[in-house]
N, C-alpha and C positions, 0 to 999 in steps of 0.2 A: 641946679636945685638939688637940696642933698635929699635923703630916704626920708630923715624925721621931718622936713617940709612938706614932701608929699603924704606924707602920712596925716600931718596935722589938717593939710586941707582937705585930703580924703574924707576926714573923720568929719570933719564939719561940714562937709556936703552931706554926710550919713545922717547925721544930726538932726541937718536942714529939712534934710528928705522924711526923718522921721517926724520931725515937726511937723512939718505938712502932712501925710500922713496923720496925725492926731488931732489936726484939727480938721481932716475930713470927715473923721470917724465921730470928730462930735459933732457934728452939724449933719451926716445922713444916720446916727444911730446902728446903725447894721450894716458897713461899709465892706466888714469883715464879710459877707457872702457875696463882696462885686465879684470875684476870681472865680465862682464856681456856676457850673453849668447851668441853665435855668431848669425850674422843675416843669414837667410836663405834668399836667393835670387831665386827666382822659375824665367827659363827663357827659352822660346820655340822660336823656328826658323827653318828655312829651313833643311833640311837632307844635310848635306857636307857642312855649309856654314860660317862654323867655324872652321880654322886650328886647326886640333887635332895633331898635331906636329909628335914627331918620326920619325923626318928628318934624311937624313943619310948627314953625317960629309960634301960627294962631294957636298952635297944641297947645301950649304951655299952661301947666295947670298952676294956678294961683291962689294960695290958699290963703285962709285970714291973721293963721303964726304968720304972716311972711314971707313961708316958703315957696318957690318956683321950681315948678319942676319940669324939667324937659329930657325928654331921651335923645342924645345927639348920633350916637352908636350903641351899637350892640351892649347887654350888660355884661356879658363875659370878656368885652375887652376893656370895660370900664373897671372891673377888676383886677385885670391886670396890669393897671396904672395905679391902680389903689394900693394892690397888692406890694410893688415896687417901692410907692411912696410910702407904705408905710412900715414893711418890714425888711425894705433894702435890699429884696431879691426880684429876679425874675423870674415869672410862672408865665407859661404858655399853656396857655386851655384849647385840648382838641373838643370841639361840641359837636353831639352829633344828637341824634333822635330814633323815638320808636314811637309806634304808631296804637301797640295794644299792651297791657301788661305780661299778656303770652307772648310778644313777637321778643319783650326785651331778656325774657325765660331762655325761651329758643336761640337767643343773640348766646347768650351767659352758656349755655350749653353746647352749642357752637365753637365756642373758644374764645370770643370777641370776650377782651380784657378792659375797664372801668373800675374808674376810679371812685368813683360818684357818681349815684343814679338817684330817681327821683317816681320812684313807683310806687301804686296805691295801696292802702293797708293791708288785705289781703297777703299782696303779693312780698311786703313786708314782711309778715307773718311767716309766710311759705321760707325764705332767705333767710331767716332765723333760725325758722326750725331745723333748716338744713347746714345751718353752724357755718355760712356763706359770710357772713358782715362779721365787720369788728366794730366795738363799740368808741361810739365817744370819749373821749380823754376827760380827766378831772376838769382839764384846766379850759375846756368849751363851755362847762357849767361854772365858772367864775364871776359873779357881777360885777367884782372892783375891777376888771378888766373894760377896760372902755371900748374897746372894741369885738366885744361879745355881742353885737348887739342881739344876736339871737335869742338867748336868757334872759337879756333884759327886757325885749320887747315881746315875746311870743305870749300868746292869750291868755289866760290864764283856764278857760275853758279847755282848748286846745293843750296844755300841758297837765292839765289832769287826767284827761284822756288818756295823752301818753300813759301817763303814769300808773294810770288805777288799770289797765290791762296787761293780761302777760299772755307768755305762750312758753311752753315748758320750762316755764320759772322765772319766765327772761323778761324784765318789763319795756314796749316797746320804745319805753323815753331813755334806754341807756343805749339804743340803734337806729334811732329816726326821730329828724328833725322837723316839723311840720312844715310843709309848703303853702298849700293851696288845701281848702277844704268845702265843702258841702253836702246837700240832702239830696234826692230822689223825691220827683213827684210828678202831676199831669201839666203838661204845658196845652194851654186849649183856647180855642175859638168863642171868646163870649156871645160872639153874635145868635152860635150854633149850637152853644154846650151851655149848661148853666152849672153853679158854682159847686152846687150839692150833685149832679150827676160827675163833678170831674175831682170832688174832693172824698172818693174810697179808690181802690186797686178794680172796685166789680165795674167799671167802667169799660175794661177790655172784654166783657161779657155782654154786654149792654147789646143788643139786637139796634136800640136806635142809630148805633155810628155805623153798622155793618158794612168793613171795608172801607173806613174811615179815620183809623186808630193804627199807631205803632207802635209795634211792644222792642225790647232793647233785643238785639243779637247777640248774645251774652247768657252764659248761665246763672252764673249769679246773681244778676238785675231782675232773670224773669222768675228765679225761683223764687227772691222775695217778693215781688208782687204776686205769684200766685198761694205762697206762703198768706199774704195779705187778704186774699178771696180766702182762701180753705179755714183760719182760723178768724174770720170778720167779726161772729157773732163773741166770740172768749174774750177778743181785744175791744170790743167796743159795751162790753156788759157793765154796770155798773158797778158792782162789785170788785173787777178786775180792775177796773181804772181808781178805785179809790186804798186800794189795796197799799197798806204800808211797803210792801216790797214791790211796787209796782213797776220799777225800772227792770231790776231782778227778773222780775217775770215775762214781761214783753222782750225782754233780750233773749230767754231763755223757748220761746212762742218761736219769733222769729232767725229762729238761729235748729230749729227741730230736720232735724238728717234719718229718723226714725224710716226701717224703710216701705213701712207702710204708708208713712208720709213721703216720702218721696213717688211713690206709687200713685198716690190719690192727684199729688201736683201733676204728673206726666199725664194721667187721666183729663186734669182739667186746661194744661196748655195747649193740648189736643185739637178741643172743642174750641181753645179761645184763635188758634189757629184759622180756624174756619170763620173766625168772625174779624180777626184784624186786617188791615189793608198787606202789613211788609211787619218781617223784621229787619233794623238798621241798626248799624253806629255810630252814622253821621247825617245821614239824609233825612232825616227827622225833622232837624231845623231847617232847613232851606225847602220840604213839603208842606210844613206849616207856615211858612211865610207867603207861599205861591198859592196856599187855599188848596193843594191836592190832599190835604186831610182836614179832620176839627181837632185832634189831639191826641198826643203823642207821650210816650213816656221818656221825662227826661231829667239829667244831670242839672240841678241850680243853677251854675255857671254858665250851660248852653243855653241855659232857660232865660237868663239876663240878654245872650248875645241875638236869642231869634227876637227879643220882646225888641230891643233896642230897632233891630234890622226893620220889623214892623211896623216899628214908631215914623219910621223914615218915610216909609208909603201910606201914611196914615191909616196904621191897618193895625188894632190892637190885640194884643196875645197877653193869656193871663196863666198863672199859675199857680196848681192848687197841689197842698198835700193833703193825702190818704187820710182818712180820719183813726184809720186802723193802725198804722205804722210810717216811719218812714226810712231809708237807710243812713244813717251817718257815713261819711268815708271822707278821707283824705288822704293825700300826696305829701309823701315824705321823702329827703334826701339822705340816703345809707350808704357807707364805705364796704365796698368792697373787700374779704380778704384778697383774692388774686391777683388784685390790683393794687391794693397799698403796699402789700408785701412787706409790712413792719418797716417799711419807709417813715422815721419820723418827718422827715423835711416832707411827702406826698402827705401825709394826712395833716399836717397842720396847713398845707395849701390847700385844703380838700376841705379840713373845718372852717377855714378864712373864709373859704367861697359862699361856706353856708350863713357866715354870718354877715358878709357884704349883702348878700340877698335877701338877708332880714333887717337892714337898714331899712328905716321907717322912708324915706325917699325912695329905696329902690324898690320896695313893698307896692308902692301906690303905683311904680312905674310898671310892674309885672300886674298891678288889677288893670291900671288903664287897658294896655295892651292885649288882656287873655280875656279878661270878662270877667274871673273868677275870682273868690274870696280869700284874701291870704292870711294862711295863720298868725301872722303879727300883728300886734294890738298898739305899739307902742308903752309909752309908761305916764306919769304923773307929770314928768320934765320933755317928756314928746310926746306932742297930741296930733302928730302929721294925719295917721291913719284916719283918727277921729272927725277931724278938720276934711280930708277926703270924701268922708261919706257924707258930711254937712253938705259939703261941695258938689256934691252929686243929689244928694235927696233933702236937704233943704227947705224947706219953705220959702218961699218967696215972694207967690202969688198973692197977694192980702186978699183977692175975691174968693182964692179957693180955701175952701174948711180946710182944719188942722185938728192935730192930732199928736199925742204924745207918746211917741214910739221909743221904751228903753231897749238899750242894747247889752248894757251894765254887765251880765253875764261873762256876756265877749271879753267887754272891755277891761274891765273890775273883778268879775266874778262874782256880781253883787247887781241883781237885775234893779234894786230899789234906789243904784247909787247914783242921786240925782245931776253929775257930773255930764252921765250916759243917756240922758233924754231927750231923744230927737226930736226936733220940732220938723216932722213932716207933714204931707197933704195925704188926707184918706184916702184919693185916688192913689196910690201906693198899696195900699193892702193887696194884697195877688199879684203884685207888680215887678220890679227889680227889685227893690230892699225890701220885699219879704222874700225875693228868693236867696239875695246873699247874705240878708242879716236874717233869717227868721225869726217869730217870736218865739220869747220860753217856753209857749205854750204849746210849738212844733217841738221845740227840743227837746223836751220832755216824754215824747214816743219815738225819739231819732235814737235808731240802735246800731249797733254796729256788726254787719255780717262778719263769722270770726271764719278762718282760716281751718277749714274739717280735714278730719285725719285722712289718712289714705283710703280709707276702704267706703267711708260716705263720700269722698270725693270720686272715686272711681264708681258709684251708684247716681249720683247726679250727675258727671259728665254722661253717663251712659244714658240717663234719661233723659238730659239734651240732645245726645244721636237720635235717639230714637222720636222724637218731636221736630226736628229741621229735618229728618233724613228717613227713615224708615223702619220700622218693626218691626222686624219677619215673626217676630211673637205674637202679635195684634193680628195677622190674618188669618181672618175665619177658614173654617174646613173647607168650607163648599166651594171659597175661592181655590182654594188648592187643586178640588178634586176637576175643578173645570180646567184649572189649567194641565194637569194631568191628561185629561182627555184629550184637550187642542195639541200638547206633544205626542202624544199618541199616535194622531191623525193625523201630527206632521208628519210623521217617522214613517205612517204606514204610506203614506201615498210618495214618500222621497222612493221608497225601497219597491211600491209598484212602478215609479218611473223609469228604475234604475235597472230592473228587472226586465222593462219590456223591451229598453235599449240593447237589452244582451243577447235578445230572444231576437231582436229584430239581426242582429250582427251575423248570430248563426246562419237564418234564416236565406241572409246572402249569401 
């Protein structure tokens, strides 16, 4: 065989090869990233607050679009089949968890490196200000992007939120994408409580529960509720509640670092100390289901999971908000600088992740799962979300009363839009869907605790030491002066002892 025969059949093997070749590449669209290493996605979050699937078959939720939903594994490896299939790479999600907003602080200053975290507003606020996250890319807020579904579907409630807040200058919708959201209120025992002693904050004062009641372990939780005692009479005056800038003013109430107020709260956590059973994080719920308390103060989301656990022992739990306030907060997912490291290929697997998780299916698979409200609403062409709460709070019973509960806000942004009215049962009011769907009428005093500078923050941590732990400012003279004495009288009879020892040693 001469050169120009090998050569012609070389070439047509090259040909072949690149035929093939071009027709992989249009049939997996993104072929050209099989050769290159998978990205590794580092991503930390709450403990539980991620369906890890291994549903069993009767799980399967069925809604009236249609849809079926079932979690068969985890969702961070359903992601990364999604991820695969649709952009023709491989991502590898390390997941891990944290337990408090400070523990994931302490992790970050540590050295412990993330990609994607998913911590609560506050602590948002705080990583901002400290110039910590990079912001979203244009092209995560695109809607002709079909796979955005984040933008498409997130609440419209929930993205004004974002929006209409800043923190030096920064608006929180250009670094956080809403996750999971809720209120602050009384989780309580109807048998024992009734609805007007468990719907104000002065309930943790209340002499009738004494040693009955849990206040949160947390400073922020307990400063707005005693924020909620100290200014009860300002937020519940008439005046104040009809007041044109009334949202204005109750944020600006509840949000007071002055530090005579701060002084006057330590003053009254003090007292409520002497009257609650514990402060908790988590034991709150499982002492209200056991009956070792009548009511507890608690997170919405928890407040669904102890009601549901109760329903089980036919034991009912209800929950009420504060008439004077209550707190808005949610959990958002933020990029790391230290961890994207101006990595385009890590952040655009970092913003997929967030918008695989606001797919309206996997939305409903992270409420089944945690308990909690998630900020995706869906849109006009996906009513998954919508269809879910049917599915859960529904009516059904023809003997029990009904009632038309809108959600429209949430959904619409538009509470009169008749698309959004639930046909549920009154037995609901104080129930599950008034703790994840509240009405407008809770949402309307739901503010949001902001994120205080350094010098009110180093004044309320201090006046949480000194309420868990002890005062040495708070004790009276006279206790001093006794203990002064009692050392005295120790010191003198150690040095007569030590004294007659020495006398006796001579002596011999």
């Amino acid at each position: 065989m001469v050169r120009g025969q090998v050569w012609e059949m070389g070439k047509s093997k090259i040909m072949l090869g690149l035929a093939v070749m071009g027709v992989l590449c249009l049939f997996s669209g993104q072929t050209a990233y099989a050769s290159e290493e998978p990205i590794v996605l580092r991503v930390c979050s709450w403990e539980e607050y991620i369906d890890l699937g291994e549903w069993d078959a009767e799980e399967a939720i069925v809604l009236d679009n249609g849809k079926v939903i079932l979690g068969e594994k985890p969702l961070y490896e359903d992601f990364e089949d999604w991820y695969r299939e649709t952009y023709g790479r491989e991502v590898h999600v390390e997941y891990s968890c944290f337990g408090t907003n400070e523990d994931l602080y302490n992790q970050l200053n540590m050295g412990d490196t993330y990609d994607l975290v998913c911590p609560s507003e506050y602590m948002i606020m705080k990583l901002i200000a400290e110039e910590r996250l990079i912001p979203y890319s244009e092209s995560f807020y695109d809607k002709q992007d079909a796979n955005n579904y984040y933008i498409q579907n997130v609440s419209p409630y929930i993205q004004k939120t974002l929006e209409s807040n800043e923190i030096n200058g920064e608006r929180w919708s250009e670094y956080a994408a809403g996750y999971m959201w809720g209120i602050t209120g009384i989780l309580y025992n109807p048998a024992l409580v009734t609805e007007e002693e468990a719907t104000t904050w002065k309930i943790f004062g209340n002499p009738k529960f004494n040693r009955q009641i849990t206040l949160k372990d947390n400073v922020r939780d307990s400063y707005f509720a005693a924020l909620g005692i100290l200014k009860a009479e300002e937020l519940t005056d008439a005046s104040f509640l009809s007041a044109t800038d009334y949202h204005e003013r109750i944020a600006d109430v509840m949000n007071d670092v002055n530090p005579e107020t701060i002084e006057q709260a330590q003053a009254l956590l003090n007292r409520l100390m002497d009257n609650v059973y514990s402060l908790e994080t988590d034991s709150g719920k499982a002492d209200m289901i056991t009956g070792k308390i009548v009511a507890n103060y608690q997170w919405s989301g928890d407040a669904v999971y102890a009601m549901d656990q109760a329903d089980e022992d036919d034991f009912e739990l209800r929950f009420a908000v504060p008439k004077e306030s209550t707190n808005l907060w949610f959990d958002g997912w933020v990029m790391l600088k230290n961890g994207i490291r101006e990595d385009a290929n890590r952040q655009h697997a970092a913003e997929a992740f967030v918008n695989f998780m606001s797919r309206t299916d996997n939305a409903v698979r992270n409420m089944y799962y945690i308990g909690y409200t998630s900020s995706i609403a869906g849109n006009t062409q996906d009513d998954t979300i919508y269809e879910y709460l049917k599915w859960c709070y529904g009516a059904e019973d023809a003997n029990e009363e009904r009632m038309d509960y809108p959600v429209g806000y949430f959904f619409s942004g538009d509470n009169s839009d008749k698309n959004y009215i639930l046909q549920s049962t009154v037995s609901q009011m104080g129930r599950q869907l008034y703790s994840q769907y509240p009405p407008e009428e809770v949402i309307d005093r739901a503010v949001i605790m902001q994120y205080f500078d350094a010098d009110a923050n180093k004044a309320i941590n201090q006046m949480w030491i000194n309420v868990r732990c002890f005062n040495i400012a708070d004790v009276p003279m006279g206790v001093w002066m006794t203990l002064l004495v009692v050392l005295l009288v120790f010191i003198g009879l150690r040095y007569r002892k030590s004294s007659a020892k020495s006398l006796h040693r001579l002596l011999k």
